[in-house]
C-alpha atoms as one frame of an Amber mdcrd trajectory, in Angstrom:
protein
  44.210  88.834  34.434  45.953  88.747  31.293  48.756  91.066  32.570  49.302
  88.655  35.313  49.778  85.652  33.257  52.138  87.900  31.003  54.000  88.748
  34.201  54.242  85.346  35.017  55.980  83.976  31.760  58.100  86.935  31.571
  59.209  86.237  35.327  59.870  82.495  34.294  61.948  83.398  30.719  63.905
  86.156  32.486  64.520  84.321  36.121  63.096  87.514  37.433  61.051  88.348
  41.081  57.706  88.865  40.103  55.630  91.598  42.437  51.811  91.870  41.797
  50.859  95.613  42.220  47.330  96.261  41.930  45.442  99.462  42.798  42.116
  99.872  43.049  39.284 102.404  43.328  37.512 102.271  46.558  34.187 101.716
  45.015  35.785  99.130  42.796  36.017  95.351  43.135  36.488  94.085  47.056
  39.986  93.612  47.761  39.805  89.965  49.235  37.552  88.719  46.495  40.397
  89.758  44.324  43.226  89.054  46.269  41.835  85.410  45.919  41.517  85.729
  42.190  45.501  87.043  42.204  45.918  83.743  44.295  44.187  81.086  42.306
  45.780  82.383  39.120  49.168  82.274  40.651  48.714  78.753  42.296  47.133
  77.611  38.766  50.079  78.832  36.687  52.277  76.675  39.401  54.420  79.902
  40.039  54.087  79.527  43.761  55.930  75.917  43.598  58.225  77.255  40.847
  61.364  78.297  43.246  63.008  80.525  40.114  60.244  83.406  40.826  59.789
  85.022  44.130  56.234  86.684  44.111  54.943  89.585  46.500  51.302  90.533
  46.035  50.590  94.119  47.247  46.940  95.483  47.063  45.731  98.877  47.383
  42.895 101.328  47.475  42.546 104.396  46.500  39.797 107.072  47.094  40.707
 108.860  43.436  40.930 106.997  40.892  42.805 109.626  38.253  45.749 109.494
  40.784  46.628 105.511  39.955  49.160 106.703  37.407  51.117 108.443  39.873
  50.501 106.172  42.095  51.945 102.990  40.549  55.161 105.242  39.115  55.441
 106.042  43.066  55.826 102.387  43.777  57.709 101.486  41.202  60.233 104.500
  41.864  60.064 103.672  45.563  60.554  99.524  45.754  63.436 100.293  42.562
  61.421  97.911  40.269  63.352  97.455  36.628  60.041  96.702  34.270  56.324
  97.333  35.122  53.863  95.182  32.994  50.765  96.778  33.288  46.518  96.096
  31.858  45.179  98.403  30.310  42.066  99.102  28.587  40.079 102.485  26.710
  37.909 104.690  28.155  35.238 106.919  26.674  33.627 105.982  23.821  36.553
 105.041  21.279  38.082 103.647  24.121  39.220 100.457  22.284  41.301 102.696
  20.363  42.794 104.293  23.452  44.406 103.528  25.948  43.591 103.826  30.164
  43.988 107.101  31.535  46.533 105.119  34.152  48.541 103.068  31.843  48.960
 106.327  29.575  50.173 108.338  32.721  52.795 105.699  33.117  53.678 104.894
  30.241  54.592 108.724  29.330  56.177 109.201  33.221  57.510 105.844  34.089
  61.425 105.770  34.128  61.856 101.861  33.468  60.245  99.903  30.488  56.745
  99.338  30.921  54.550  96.817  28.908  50.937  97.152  28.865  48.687  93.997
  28.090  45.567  94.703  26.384
């Protein structure tokens, strides 16, 4: 969630709409359990009373989970976002030296700036 509070602040500084994007594996973490988590950390950060950022929370699941890259450059490309902040985290086992398979695909493809948060 450390993405998410990064997106928040830099919504706040930069009077900018804040969208949360979040794709998912199938197999990975249930969507309502997280879409409450997205919730409570928006409600605690006071964004939703905060009339300066307008939020939109999107969710999605996916059935392959190398196709999130593409996936998030599709949205971005499609809803004409101007900056993605993104998590990211390694994979493999030097994976704290690397970065996500998804955040690399974006970062590399993505035609607006993108920020990752470790």
């Amino acid at each position: 969630m450390r993405a998410l509070d990064f997106a928040i602040e830099f919504a706040r500084r930069y009077d900018a709409d804040l969208s949360v994007v979040h794709f998912t594996d199938v197999r990975g973490e249930d969507t309502d359990r997280l879409q409450t988590r997205i919730d409570e950390k928006l409600a605690d950060s006071g964004v939703e009373s905060d009339t300066s950022v307008s939020v939109d929370v999107h969710l999605a699941s996916l059935k392959v989970s190398d196709r999130i890259g593409k996936d998030i450059i599709a949205v971005v490309e499609d809803d004409d976002y101007d900056h993605v902040v993104m998590g990211h985290h390694g994979t493999g086992r030097i994976g704290a030296f690397l970065l996500g398979s998804a955040a690399k695909t974006v970062l590399e493809s993505c035609d607006v700036p993108v920020t990752t948060v470790p």
